[in-house]
C-alpha positions in Angstrom: 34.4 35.5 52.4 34.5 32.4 50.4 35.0 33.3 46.4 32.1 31.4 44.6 33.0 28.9 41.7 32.5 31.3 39.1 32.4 35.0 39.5 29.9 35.9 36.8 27.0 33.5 38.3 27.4 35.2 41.7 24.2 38.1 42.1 22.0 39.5 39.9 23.9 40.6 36.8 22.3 43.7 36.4 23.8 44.9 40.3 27.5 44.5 39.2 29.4 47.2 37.8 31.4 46.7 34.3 34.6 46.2 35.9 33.5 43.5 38.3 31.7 42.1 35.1 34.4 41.9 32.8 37.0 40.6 35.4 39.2 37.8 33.5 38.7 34.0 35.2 41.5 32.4 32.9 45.5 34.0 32.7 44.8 34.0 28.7 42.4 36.8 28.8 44.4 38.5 31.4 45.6 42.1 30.1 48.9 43.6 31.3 51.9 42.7 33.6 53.8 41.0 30.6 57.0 41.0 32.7 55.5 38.7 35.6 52.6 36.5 33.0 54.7 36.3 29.8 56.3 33.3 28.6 59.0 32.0 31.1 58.2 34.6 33.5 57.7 34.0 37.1 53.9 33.5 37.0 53.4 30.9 34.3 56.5 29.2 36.2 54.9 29.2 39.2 51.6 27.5 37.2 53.5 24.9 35.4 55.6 23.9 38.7 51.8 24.1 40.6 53.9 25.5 42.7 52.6 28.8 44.6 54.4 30.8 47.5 53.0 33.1 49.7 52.8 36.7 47.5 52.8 40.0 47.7 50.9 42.0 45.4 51.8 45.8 44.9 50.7 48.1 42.6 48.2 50.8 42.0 44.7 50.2 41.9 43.1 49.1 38.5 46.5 46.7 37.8 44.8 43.5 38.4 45.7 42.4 41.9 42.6 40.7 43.3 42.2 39.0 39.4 45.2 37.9 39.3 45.1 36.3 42.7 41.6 34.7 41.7 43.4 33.3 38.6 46.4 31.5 40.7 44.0 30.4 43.4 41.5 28.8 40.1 45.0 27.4 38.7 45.8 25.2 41.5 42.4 24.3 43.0 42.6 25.8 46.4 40.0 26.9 48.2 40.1 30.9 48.0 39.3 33.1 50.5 38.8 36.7 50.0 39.5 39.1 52.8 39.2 42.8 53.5 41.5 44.1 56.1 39.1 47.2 55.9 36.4 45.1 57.2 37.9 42.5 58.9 40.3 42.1 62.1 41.8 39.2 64.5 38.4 37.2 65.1 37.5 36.7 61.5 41.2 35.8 61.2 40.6 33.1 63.9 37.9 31.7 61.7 39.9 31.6 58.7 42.6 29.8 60.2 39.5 27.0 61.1 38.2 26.9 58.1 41.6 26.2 56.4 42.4 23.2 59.0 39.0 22.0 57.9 39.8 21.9 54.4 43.6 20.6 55.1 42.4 17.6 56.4 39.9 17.5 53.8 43.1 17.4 51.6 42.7 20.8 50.0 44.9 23.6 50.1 43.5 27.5 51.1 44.7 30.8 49.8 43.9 33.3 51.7 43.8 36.3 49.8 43.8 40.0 52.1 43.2 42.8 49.9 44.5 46.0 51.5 47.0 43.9 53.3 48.9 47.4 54.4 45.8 48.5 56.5 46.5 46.0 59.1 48.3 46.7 62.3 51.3 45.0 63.4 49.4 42.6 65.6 47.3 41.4 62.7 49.7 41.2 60.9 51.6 38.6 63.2 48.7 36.8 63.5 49.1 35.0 60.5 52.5 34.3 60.4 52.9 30.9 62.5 50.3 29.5 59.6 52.0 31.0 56.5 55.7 29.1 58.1 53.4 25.9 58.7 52.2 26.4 55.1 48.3 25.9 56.2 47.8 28.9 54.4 49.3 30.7 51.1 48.6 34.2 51.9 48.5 36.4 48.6 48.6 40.2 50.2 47.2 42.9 48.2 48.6 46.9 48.6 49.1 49.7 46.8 51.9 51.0 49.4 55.3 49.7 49.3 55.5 46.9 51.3 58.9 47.9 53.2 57.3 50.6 54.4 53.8 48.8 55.6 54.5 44.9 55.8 56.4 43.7 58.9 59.6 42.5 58.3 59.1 38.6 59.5 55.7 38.4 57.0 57.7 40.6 54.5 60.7 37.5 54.4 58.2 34.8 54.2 56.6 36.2 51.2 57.3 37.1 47.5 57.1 40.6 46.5 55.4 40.8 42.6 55.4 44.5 41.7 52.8 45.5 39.1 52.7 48.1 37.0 50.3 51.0 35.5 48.1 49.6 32.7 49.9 51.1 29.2 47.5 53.1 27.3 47.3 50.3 24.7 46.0 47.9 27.4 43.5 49.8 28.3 42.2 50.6 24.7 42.2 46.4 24.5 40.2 46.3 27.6 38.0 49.5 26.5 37.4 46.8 23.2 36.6 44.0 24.6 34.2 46.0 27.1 32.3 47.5 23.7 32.4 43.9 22.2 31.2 41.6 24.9 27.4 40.7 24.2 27.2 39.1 27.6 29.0 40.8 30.4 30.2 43.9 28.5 28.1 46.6 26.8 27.9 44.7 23.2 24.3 45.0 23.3 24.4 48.5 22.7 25.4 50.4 19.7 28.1 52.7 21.1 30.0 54.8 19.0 33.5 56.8 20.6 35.5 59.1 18.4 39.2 58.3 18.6 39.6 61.8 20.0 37.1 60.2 22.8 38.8 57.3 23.2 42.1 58.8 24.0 40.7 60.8 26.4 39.1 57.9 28.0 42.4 56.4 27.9 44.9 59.0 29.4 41.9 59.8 32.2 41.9 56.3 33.2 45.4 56.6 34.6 46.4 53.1 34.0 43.9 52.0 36.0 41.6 49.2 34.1 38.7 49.6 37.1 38.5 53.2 36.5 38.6 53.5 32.7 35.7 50.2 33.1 33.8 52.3 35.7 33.7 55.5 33.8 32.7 54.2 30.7 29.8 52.5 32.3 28.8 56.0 33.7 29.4 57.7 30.3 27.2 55.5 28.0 24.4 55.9 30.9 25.0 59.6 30.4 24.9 59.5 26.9 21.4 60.1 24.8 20.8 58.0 21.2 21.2 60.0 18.2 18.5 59.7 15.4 20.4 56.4 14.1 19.6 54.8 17.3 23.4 55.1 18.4 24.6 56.0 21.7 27.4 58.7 20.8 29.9 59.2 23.9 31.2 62.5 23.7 34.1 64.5 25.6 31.9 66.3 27.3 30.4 63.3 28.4 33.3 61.7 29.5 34.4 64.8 31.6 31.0 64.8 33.3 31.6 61.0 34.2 35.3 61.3 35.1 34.9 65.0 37.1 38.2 64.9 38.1 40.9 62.6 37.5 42.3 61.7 40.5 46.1 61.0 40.6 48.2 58.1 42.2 49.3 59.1 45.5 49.9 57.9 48.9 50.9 60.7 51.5 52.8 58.9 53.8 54.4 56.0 51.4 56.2 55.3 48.3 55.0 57.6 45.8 54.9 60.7 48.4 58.6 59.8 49.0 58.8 59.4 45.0 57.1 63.0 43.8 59.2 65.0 46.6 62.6 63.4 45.4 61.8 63.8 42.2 60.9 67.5 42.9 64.1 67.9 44.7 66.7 66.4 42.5 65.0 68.4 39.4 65.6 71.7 41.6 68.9 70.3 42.3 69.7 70.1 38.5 68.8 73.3 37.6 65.6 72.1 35.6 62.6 74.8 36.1 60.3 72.8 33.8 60.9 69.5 35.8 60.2 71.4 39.4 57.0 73.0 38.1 55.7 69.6 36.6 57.0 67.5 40.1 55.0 70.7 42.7 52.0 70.3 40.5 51.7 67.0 40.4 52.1 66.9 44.4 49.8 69.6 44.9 47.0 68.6 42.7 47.5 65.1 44.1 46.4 66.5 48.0 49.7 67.1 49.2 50.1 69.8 51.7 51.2 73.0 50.4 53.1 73.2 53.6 54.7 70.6 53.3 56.3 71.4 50.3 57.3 75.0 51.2 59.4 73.8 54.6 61.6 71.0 52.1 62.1 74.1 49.8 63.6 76.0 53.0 65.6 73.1 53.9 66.9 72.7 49.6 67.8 76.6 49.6 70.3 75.8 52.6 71.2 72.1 51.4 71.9 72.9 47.7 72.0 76.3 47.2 73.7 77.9 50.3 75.6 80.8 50.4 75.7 80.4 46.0 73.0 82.6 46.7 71.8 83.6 50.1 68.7 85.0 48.9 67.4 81.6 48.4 66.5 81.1 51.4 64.5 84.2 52.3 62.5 83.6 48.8 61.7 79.8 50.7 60.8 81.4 54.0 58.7 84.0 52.0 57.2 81.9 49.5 55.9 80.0 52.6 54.4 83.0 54.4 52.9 84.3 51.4 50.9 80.4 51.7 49.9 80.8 55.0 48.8 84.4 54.5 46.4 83.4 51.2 46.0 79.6 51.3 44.8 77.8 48.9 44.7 78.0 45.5 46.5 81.9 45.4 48.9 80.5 47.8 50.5 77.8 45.6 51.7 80.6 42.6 54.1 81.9 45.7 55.5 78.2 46.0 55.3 77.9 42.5 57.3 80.9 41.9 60.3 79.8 44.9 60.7 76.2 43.0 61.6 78.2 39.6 63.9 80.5 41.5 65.5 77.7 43.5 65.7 75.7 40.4 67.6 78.5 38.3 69.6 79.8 41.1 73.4 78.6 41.3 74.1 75.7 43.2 76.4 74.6 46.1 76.0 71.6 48.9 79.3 73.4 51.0 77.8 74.3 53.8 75.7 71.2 54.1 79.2 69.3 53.5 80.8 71.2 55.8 78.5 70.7 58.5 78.8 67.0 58.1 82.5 67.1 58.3 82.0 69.1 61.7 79.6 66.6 62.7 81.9 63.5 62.8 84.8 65.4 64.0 82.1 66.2 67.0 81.5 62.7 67.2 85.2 61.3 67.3 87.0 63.8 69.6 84.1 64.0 71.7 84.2 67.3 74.3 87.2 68.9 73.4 88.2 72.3 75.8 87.3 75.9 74.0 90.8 77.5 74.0 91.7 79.6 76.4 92.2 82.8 74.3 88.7 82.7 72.8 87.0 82.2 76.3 85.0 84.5 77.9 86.6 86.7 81.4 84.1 87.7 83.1 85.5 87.2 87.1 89.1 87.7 88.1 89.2 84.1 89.1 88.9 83.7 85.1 91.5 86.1 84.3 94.1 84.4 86.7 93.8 81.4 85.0 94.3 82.8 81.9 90.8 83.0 79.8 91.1 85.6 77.4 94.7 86.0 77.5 96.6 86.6 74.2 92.8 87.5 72.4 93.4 89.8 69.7 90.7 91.9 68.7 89.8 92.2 65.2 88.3 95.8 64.9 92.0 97.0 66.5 93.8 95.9 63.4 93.3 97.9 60.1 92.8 95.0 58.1 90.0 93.5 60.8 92.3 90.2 60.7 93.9 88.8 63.5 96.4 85.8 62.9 94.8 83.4 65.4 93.4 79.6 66.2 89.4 79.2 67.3 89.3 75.1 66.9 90.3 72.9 69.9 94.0 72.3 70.1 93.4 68.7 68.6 91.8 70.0 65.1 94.1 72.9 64.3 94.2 73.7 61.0 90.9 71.8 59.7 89.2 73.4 57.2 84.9 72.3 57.0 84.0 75.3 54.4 85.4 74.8 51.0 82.6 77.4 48.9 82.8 76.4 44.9 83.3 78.8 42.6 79.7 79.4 41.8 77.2 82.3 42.5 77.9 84.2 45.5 80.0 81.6 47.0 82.6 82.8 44.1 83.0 85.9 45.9 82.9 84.2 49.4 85.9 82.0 48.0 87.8 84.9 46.7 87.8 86.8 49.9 88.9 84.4 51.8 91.6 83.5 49.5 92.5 86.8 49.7 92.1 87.0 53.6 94.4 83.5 54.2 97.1 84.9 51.8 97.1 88.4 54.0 97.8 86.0 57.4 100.1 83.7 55.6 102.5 86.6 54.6 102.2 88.4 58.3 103.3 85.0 59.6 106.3 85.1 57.2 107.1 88.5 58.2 106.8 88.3 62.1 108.7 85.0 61.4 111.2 87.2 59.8 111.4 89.6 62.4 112.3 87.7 65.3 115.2 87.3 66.7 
């Protein structure tokens, strides 16, 4: 578990891929993450203090995590220890902890560094924090989840959170260089000629992750035969067979699930039918459940659409039985087709704000009494004590109004359900405009006619 004193004299060389290979040992070859390793940032602060907390690493894979931690550990002469919460649990955590009192009273520090830090269960987790407060061990955590979701909160305080970012596409054609430069770890030795077309491709396939654009080149040139000038020519085609299918960021239970579906959502909410498509795609190519996606569609169509267009919903509840009736792929053009409807349609949140407004009234007035008038009579007893009495019934009036309360005596007169003036809802607001004004003026007029 111990990292060796210099990565590239560890193995054969001819066993370790590219990316392993070309793995930076010094912050000045280092490519990417300017806004944590530039000048005066928090990294090279943290080196010229020789000062290093306990970190948190997040970012997607390829960013430079476990180099990065290698490089700090290098920096201030600890002893580093590498650790795979994929492969490891409590008893090798037990020896660690050992080890590192061994070394403390040797007089050197440990980092410990756990890549795939999210993997391990609140009891692991736990484990190491009475040696992280003692300071017998820096802990550099590795994850590509979001660590309020996966860390536990008392190793979440004790540690600093350094978020890194995607590899830019002209990091990754500096990396791709150097890679095609490098006589001794890299493939210098060959005569490899890209295209720029190529090389862009390589690029935006890569995804901004460094391991993966390394990784595929390797496999590329190995797939790639030597033209008549003794050059190995890397060709599109070539690069497609080495790539098959780019896979894309995503975590189905964690940040960027919770990212893609509120990004799909507030694009449907603004009315944007390019945005929608681009957000379902990217969710659907990325493995997420088609399923998924149809039953928050069904909730958006009564949350932001409403009655601005009742229809919504039925296209939701039909795009979704139109899935499970076809599956995959044919299934997904029926979800496809209810995001760009829900997108264009018009757009109200009144009944989902009136429903909250009924909610806290619920919740402050507690079990309030149904009126009498409005209660069923099904027994005499019922009818003696007055349930049902005074109930005027609609259909008997010619206008089918009745001038009467159905709220508790404490809330008469709320009003929950304003509708807006769009869609459907226009006409719902117009008739009921009309239907208030009708019951405000026979009020007047019985007013009138009393004695």
């Amino acid at each position: 578990m111990t990292l060796p004193s210099s990565d590239k004299d560890s193995g054969p060389e001819v066993h370790r891929p590219l990316a392993e290979k070309m793995r930076p040992e010094e912050l000045k070859d280092f490519v990417g993450q300017s806004h944590l390793l530039g000048e005066g940032k928090i990294i090279q602060r943290l080196l010229q203090e020789n000062t290093l907390p306990s970190l948190l690493l997040w970012g997607p894979p390829g960013t430079g995590k476990t180099t990065l931690a290698r490089i700090l550990a290098r920096s201030s002469r600890s002893h580093f220890i590498f650790f795979s919460a994929v492969l490891a649990g409590v008893k090798e955590i037990r020896e660690i902890i050992d080890e590192a009192r061994q070394k403390q009273i040797a007089g050197t520090a440990t980092i410990l560094f756990v890549d795939e830090i999210h993997r391990f269960n609140k009891s692991q987790q736990d484990a190491f924090l009475p040696h992280v407060e003692t300071g017998l061990l820096t802990l550099i955590g590795a994850t590509t989840e979001n660590p309020s979701f996966q860390i536990v909160a008392p190793l979440l305080s004790r540690c600093r959170v350094l978020t890194l970012s995607p590899l830019k596409p002209e990091e990754l054609k500096l990396i791709f260089q150097r890679a095609l430069r490098d006589t001794t770890s890299g493939l210098g030795k060959f005569n490899i000629h890209f295209s720029t077309e190529a090389i862009d491709y390589l690029v935006a396939m890569a995804d901004g992750d460094a391991r993966n654009l390394l990784n595929s080149l390797e496999i590329a040139v190995s797939l790639s035969m030597t033209d008549h000038t003794g050059r190995k020519v890397v060709s599109i085609e070539t690069l497609q067979e080495a790539f098959q299918r780019n896979s894309l960021r995503y975590d189905a239970a964690g940040e960027e699930h919770y990212n893609l579906i509120s990004a799909l959502h507030k694009s449907m909410r603004d009315s944007d039918p390019d945005g929608s498509l681009y957000w379902l795609v990217r969710m659907l190519r990325a493995g997420e459940d088609p399923l998924y996606i149809a039953r928050r569609m069904i909730r958006f169509a009564s949350e932001d659409i409403g009655n601005a267009d009742p229809q919504a919903l039925m296209v939701a509840l039909n795009a979704r039985e139109a899935y499970h009736m076809l599956g995959s792929p044919e299934g997904e053009l029926a979800i496809a087709q209810a995001v760009i409807y829900l997108a264009t349609a018009p757009k109200s949140n009144a009944t989902y704000a009136a429903y909250n407004k009924v909610i806290l009234d619920v919740e402050r007035t507690g079990s309030l009494p149904v009126p009498l008038h409005i209660r069923n009579a099904p027994t005499k007893l019922m009818k003696k004590l007055g349930y049902g009495k005074g109930y005027q019934y609609a259909h008997d009036e010619p206008s089918g109004l009745v001038d009467q309360d159905h709220l508790p005596e404490e809330l008469f007169g709320a009003r929950y359900y304003n509708p807006t003036n769009r869609g459907h809802e226009a006409i719902v607001k117009d008739r009921l405009t009309k239907w208030r004004h009708i019951l405000s003026q026979r009020k007047i007029h019985s007013t009138k006619e009393k004695p």
